[in-house]
Legacy VTK file of the C-alpha trace (Angstrom):
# vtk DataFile Version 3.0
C-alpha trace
ASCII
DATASET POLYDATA
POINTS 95 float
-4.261 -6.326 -5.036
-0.634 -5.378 -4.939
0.785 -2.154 -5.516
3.720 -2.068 -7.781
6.544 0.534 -6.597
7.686 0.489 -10.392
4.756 2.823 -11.182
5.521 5.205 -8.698
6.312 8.742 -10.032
5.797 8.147 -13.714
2.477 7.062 -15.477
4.602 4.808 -18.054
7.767 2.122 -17.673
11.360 3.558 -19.370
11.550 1.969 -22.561
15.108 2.801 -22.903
16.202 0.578 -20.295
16.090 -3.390 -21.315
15.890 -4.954 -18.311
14.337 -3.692 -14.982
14.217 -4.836 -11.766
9.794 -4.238 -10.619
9.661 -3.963 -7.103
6.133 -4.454 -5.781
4.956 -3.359 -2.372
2.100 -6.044 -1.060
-0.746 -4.445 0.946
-1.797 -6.320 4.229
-4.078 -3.990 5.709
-7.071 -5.944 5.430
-5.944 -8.735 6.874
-4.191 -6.853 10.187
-8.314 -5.142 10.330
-9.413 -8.161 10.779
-7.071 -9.212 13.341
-8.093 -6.013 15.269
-11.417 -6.763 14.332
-12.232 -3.172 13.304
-14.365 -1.595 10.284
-13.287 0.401 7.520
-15.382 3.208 8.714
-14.401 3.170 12.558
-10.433 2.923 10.785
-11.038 5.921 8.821
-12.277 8.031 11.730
-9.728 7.385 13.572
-7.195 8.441 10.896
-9.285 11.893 9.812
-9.116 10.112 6.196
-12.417 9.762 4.020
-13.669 5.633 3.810
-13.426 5.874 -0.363
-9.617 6.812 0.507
-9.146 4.264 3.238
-10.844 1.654 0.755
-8.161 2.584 -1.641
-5.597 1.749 0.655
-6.789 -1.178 1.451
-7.921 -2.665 -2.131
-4.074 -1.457 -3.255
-6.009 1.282 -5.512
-3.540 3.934 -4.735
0.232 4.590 -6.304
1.417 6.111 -2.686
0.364 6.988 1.090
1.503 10.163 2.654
3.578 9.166 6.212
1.216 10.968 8.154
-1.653 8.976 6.815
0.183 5.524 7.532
1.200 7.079 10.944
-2.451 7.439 11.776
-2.884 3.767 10.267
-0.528 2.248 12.568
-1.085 4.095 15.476
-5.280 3.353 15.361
-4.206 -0.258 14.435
-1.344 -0.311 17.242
1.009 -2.082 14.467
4.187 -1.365 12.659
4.304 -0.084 9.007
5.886 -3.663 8.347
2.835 -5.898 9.582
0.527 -3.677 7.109
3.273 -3.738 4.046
5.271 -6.343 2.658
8.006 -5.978 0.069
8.216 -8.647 -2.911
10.817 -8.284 -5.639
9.449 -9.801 -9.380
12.174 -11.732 -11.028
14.289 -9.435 -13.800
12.231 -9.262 -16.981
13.919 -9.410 -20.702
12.959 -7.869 -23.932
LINES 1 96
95 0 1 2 3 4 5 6 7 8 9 10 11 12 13 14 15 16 17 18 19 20 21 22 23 24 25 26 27 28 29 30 31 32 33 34 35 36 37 38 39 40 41 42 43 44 45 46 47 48 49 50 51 52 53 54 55 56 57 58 59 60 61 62 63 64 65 66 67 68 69 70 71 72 73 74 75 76 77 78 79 80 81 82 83 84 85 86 87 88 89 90 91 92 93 94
């Protein structure tokens, strides 16, 4: 499920603007466990992070990760931040 950077920092969309750009940040970390073949527990442990937070993550149930915690991510998972997130800009909705 994708996490949409337009919800970042506010719990509700600015109605006073008419048309906004919603950027949405696409989370691959499931796919890049399972090309390291590792478990969400193991994953956790080695990022000092709790599995319910970790599943989060991974299920795109969070509005933001702290560096440090996507440091630990990539370093356990010896990948860049890119091969674990993907940018995707919606098309410009109208009211």
């Amino acid at each position: 499920m994708p996490w949409s950077a337009a919800t970042e920092g506010s719990s509700r969309r600015n109605p006073t603007r008419p048309c906004e750009v919603h950027m949405t940040i696409i989370l691959r970390l499931d796919r890049v466990m399972a090309d390291r073949k590792i478990s969400l527990n193991k994953l956790a442990e080695l990022v000092g992070i709790s599995n319910v937070n970790l599943s989060n993550i991974k299920t795109g149930k969070i509005s933001a990760v702290r560096f440090s915690t996507l440091n630990g991510i990539c370093k356990a998972l010896d990948c860049q931040p890119g091969d674990i997130l993907e940018y995707v800009e919606d098309e410009e909705e109208t009211e």
